[in-house]
N, C-alpha and C positions, 0 to 999 in steps of 0.2 A: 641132151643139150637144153630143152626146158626145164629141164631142173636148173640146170645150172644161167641160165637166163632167169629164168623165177629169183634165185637166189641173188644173183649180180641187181636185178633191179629192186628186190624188198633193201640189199646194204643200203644201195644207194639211195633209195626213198629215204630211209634212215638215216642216211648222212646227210642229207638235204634239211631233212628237217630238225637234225640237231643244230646246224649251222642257224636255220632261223631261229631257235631257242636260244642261240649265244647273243644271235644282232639283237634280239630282244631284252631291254635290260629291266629286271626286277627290281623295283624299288624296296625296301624293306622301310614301315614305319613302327618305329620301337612302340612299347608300352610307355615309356615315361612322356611319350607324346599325349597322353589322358592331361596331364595336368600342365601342356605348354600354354603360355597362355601370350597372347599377339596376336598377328596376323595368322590365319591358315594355311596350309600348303597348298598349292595350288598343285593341281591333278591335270599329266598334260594325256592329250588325247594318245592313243599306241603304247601308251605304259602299263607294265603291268606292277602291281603296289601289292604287297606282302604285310599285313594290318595286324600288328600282334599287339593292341590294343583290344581291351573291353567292348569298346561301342565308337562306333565311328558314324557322324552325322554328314552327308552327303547335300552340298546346297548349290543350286546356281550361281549363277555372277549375280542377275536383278537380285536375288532373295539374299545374296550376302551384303552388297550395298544398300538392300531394304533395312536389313541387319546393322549393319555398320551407323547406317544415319540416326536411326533408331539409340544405339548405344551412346551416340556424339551426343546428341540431343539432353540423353541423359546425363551424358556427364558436365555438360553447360546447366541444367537443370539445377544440376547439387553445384555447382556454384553458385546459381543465383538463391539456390537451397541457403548453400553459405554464409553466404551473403545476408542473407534475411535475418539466418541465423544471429550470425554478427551482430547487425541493425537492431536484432532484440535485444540479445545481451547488453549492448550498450546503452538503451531507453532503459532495460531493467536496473542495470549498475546507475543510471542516473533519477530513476523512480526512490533507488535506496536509498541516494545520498539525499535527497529533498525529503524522504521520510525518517530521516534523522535529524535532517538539519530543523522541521517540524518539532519532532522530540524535542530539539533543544531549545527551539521557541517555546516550545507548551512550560518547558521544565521552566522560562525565564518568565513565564507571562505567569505560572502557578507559583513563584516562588515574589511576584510583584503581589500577585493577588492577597498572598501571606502580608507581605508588608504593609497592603493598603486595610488590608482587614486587622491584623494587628491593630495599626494607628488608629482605622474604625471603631475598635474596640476600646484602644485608652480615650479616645475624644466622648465614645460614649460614657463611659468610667466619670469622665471629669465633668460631663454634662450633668449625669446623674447627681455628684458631688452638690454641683453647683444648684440642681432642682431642689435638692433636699437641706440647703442651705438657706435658700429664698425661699420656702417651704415653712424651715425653722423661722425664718423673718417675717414673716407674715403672721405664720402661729402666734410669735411673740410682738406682732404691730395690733393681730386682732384682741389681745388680752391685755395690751396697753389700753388699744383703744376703748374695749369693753370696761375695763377701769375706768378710763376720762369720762364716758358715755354714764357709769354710777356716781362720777364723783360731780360732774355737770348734772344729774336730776338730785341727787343731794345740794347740790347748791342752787337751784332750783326753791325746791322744797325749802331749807332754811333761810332760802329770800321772801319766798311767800309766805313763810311762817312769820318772819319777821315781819313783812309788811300787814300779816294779820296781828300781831302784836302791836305795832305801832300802828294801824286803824282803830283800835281796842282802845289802844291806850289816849289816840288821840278822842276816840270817844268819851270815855271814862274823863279824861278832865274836860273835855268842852261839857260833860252832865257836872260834875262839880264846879267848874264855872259858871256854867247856867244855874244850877242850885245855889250858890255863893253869891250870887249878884241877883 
Protein backbone atom coordinates (compact mmCIF):
# COMPACT_ATOMS: atom_id res chain seq x y z
CA UNK A 1 0.00 0.00 0.00
CA UNK A 2 2.98 2.40 0.00
CA UNK A 3 3.78 1.77 -3.17
CA UNK A 4 0.72 2.29 -4.23
CA UNK A 5 0.37 5.80 -2.00
CA UNK A 6 4.12 6.62 -3.26
CA UNK A 7 2.52 6.21 -6.65
CA UNK A 8 -0.94 8.15 -6.18
CA UNK A 9 1.11 11.02 -4.74
CA UNK A 10 4.31 11.22 -7.35
CA UNK A 11 0.73 11.31 -10.35
CA UNK A 12 -0.50 13.86 -8.33
CA UNK A 13 2.57 16.11 -7.58
CA UNK A 14 2.65 15.74 -11.53
CA UNK A 15 -0.61 16.71 -12.24
CA UNK A 16 -0.27 19.68 -9.91
CA UNK A 17 2.36 20.83 -11.39
CA UNK A 18 1.44 20.42 -14.99
CA UNK A 19 -1.50 22.51 -14.23
CA UNK A 20 0.80 25.32 -12.95
CA UNK A 21 2.76 25.06 -16.25
CA UNK A 22 -0.59 25.56 -18.28
CA UNK A 23 -1.72 28.90 -15.75
CA UNK A 24 1.86 29.82 -16.78
CA UNK A 25 1.84 31.48 -20.15
CA UNK A 26 4.95 31.40 -22.48
CA UNK A 27 5.49 34.37 -24.40
CA UNK A 28 7.34 33.60 -27.56
CA UNK A 29 9.50 36.54 -29.06
CA UNK A 30 10.17 35.92 -32.81
CA UNK A 31 13.45 36.59 -34.56
CA UNK A 32 12.12 39.25 -36.83
CA UNK A 33 11.79 41.23 -33.56
CA UNK A 34 16.02 41.90 -34.08
CA UNK A 35 14.95 44.57 -36.58
CA UNK A 36 11.39 45.97 -34.95
CA UNK A 37 12.01 49.12 -34.57
CA UNK A 38 9.51 51.66 -31.97
CA UNK A 39 8.83 51.17 -28.69
CA UNK A 40 9.93 47.99 -26.85
CA UNK A 41 8.07 45.30 -25.18
CA UNK A 42 7.58 45.75 -22.09
CA UNK A 43 8.31 42.49 -19.84
CA UNK A 44 5.70 41.87 -17.28
CA UNK A 45 6.84 40.38 -13.96
CA UNK A 46 5.50 36.18 -13.63
CA UNK A 47 6.01 35.75 -17.49
CA UNK A 48 7.78 33.60 -18.88
CA UNK A 49 9.38 34.80 -22.75
CA UNK A 50 10.75 32.39 -25.15
CA UNK A 51 13.61 34.79 -27.26
CA UNK A 52 14.38 33.21 -30.49
CA UNK A 53 16.19 36.16 -31.40
CA UNK A 54 20.11 36.70 -31.71
CA UNK A 55 20.70 39.13 -28.83
CA UNK A 56 18.25 40.53 -26.67
CA UNK A 57 19.15 43.83 -24.45
CA UNK A 58 17.49 43.93 -21.11
CA UNK A 59 16.97 47.63 -19.55
CA UNK A 60 15.00 49.34 -16.78
CA UNK A 61 12.23 51.87 -16.97
CA UNK A 62 14.98 54.97 -15.47
CA UNK A 63 17.64 53.52 -18.17
CA UNK A 64 14.94 53.35 -21.10
CA UNK A 65 13.60 56.83 -20.47
CA UNK A 66 17.34 57.76 -19.84
CA UNK A 67 17.40 56.26 -23.39
CA UNK A 68 14.26 57.54 -24.79
CA UNK A 69 15.27 61.40 -23.77
CA UNK A 70 18.45 61.02 -25.09
CA UNK A 71 17.06 59.88 -28.59
CA UNK A 72 14.29 63.00 -28.56
CA UNK A 73 16.90 65.17 -27.94
CA UNK A 74 18.64 63.87 -30.80
CA UNK A 75 16.13 63.87 -33.05
CA UNK A 76 15.27 68.01 -32.20
CA UNK A 77 19.01 68.14 -32.60
CA UNK A 78 18.91 67.14 -36.45
CA UNK A 79 16.21 69.56 -36.93
CA UNK A 80 17.87 72.26 -35.69
CA UNK A 81 20.86 70.21 -37.61
CA UNK A 82 18.24 70.96 -40.43
CA UNK A 83 17.64 73.91 -40.04
CA UNK A 84 21.21 75.31 -40.00
CA UNK A 85 21.54 73.25 -42.67
CA UNK A 86 18.90 75.00 -44.63
CA UNK A 87 19.99 78.50 -43.25
CA UNK A 88 23.44 77.60 -45.14
CA UNK A 89 22.13 76.54 -48.17
CA UNK A 90 20.17 79.52 -48.49
CA UNK A 91 23.34 82.29 -47.60
CA UNK A 92 25.28 80.02 -49.98
CA UNK A 93 22.47 80.03 -52.97
CA UNK A 94 22.60 83.98 -52.17
CA UNK A 95 26.55 84.25 -51.78
CA UNK A 96 26.15 82.70 -55.57
CA UNK A 97 23.89 84.98 -57.01
CA UNK A 98 25.91 88.42 -55.67
CA UNK A 99 28.88 86.54 -57.05
CA UNK A 100 27.61 86.64 -60.30
CA UNK A 101 25.84 89.33 -60.28
CA UNK A 102 29.66 90.84 -59.40
CA UNK A 103 30.75 89.03 -62.54
CA UNK A 104 28.52 90.91 -64.44
CA UNK A 105 29.52 94.13 -62.89
CA UNK A 106 33.21 93.44 -63.56
CA UNK A 107 32.14 92.20 -67.12
CA UNK A 108 30.25 96.01 -67.50
CA UNK A 109 32.81 97.94 -65.67
CA UNK A 110 35.83 95.83 -68.00
CA UNK A 111 33.80 96.37 -71.00
CA UNK A 112 33.33 100.55 -69.87
CA UNK A 113 36.94 100.35 -69.10
CA UNK A 114 37.50 99.09 -73.02
CA UNK A 115 35.48 102.05 -74.18
CA UNK A 116 37.12 104.67 -72.03
CA UNK A 117 40.58 103.55 -72.99
CA UNK A 118 39.61 103.15 -76.41
CA UNK A 119 38.43 106.79 -76.60
CA UNK A 120 41.76 107.29 -74.36
CA UNK A 121 43.50 106.05 -76.98
CA UNK A 122 41.96 108.02 -80.14
CA UNK A 123 42.17 111.47 -78.05
CA UNK A 124 45.71 110.50 -77.54
CA UNK A 125 45.91 109.64 -81.53
CA UNK A 126 44.58 113.23 -82.33
CA UNK A 127 46.67 114.86 -79.65
CA UNK A 128 49.75 113.44 -81.02
CA UNK A 129 48.39 114.54 -84.65
CA UNK A 130 47.83 117.84 -83.44
CA UNK A 131 51.59 118.02 -81.33
CA UNK A 132 53.28 117.04 -84.55
CA UNK A 133 51.31 119.60 -86.36
CA UNK A 134 52.08 122.67 -84.09
CA UNK A 135 55.64 120.98 -84.16
CA UNK A 136 55.50 121.26 -88.05
CA UNK A 137 54.43 125.08 -87.28
CA UNK A 138 56.90 126.06 -85.37
CA UNK A 139 59.68 124.17 -87.34
CA UNK A 140 58.31 126.29 -90.19
CA UNK A 141 57.62 129.85 -88.01
CA UNK A 142 61.44 129.15 -86.79
CA UNK A 143 62.89 129.06 -90.45
CA UNK A 144 60.63 131.85 -91.38
CA UNK A 145 61.70 133.53 -88.89
CA UNK A 146 65.48 132.60 -89.10
CA UNK A 147 64.95 133.90 -92.73
CA UNK A 148 63.55 137.45 -91.48
CA UNK A 149 66.21 137.46 -88.79
CA UNK A 150 69.00 137.06 -92.34
CA UNK A 151 67.07 139.16 -94.47
CA UNK A 152 66.79 142.13 -91.27
CA UNK A 153 70.94 141.96 -90.76
CA UNK A 154 71.22 142.00 -94.59
CA UNK A 155 69.19 144.99 -94.47
CA UNK A 156 71.19 146.03 -91.78
CA UNK A 157 74.30 145.69 -93.38
CA UNK A 158 73.23 147.32 -96.88
CA UNK A 159 71.89 150.32 -94.69
CA UNK A 160 75.16 150.72 -93.22
CA UNK A 161 76.86 150.20 -96.31
CA UNK A 162 74.96 152.70 -97.80
CA UNK A 163 75.14 155.17 -95.13
CA UNK A 164 79.04 154.37 -95.34
CA UNK A 165 78.71 155.29 -99.01
CA UNK A 166 76.94 158.25 -98.58
CA UNK A 167 79.34 159.41 -95.70
CA UNK A 168 82.14 158.83 -98.40
CA UNK A 169 80.49 160.31 -100.88
CA UNK A 170 79.36 163.19 -98.82
CA UNK A 171 82.88 163.49 -97.95
CA UNK A 172 84.52 163.19 -101.24
CA UNK A 173 82.46 166.33 -102.53
CA UNK A 174 82.59 168.49 -99.39
CA UNK A 175 86.94 167.70 -100.39
CA UNK A 176 86.13 168.82 -103.88
CA UNK A 177 84.23 171.52 -102.71
CA UNK A 178 86.61 172.66 -100.50
CA UNK A 179 89.31 172.05 -103.22
CA UNK A 180 87.03 173.95 -105.78
CA UNK A 181 86.48 176.99 -103.77
Amino acid sequence: MKKLLFIFFVLLTTAMFSQVRDSVRVIEIPASYANHIGEPLQVKKDSVYLFKTPEIFLVNKKSFLAIKNVYQSTINKDKMTQDLIEKYSATLRRNIDLERRLKINFTKTDSLDQVVYEKTQLTLTNTQRALDFTLNSLEKANNSLDLIEKATKRERRKRVFEKILIGIAGVGVGILVGVAL
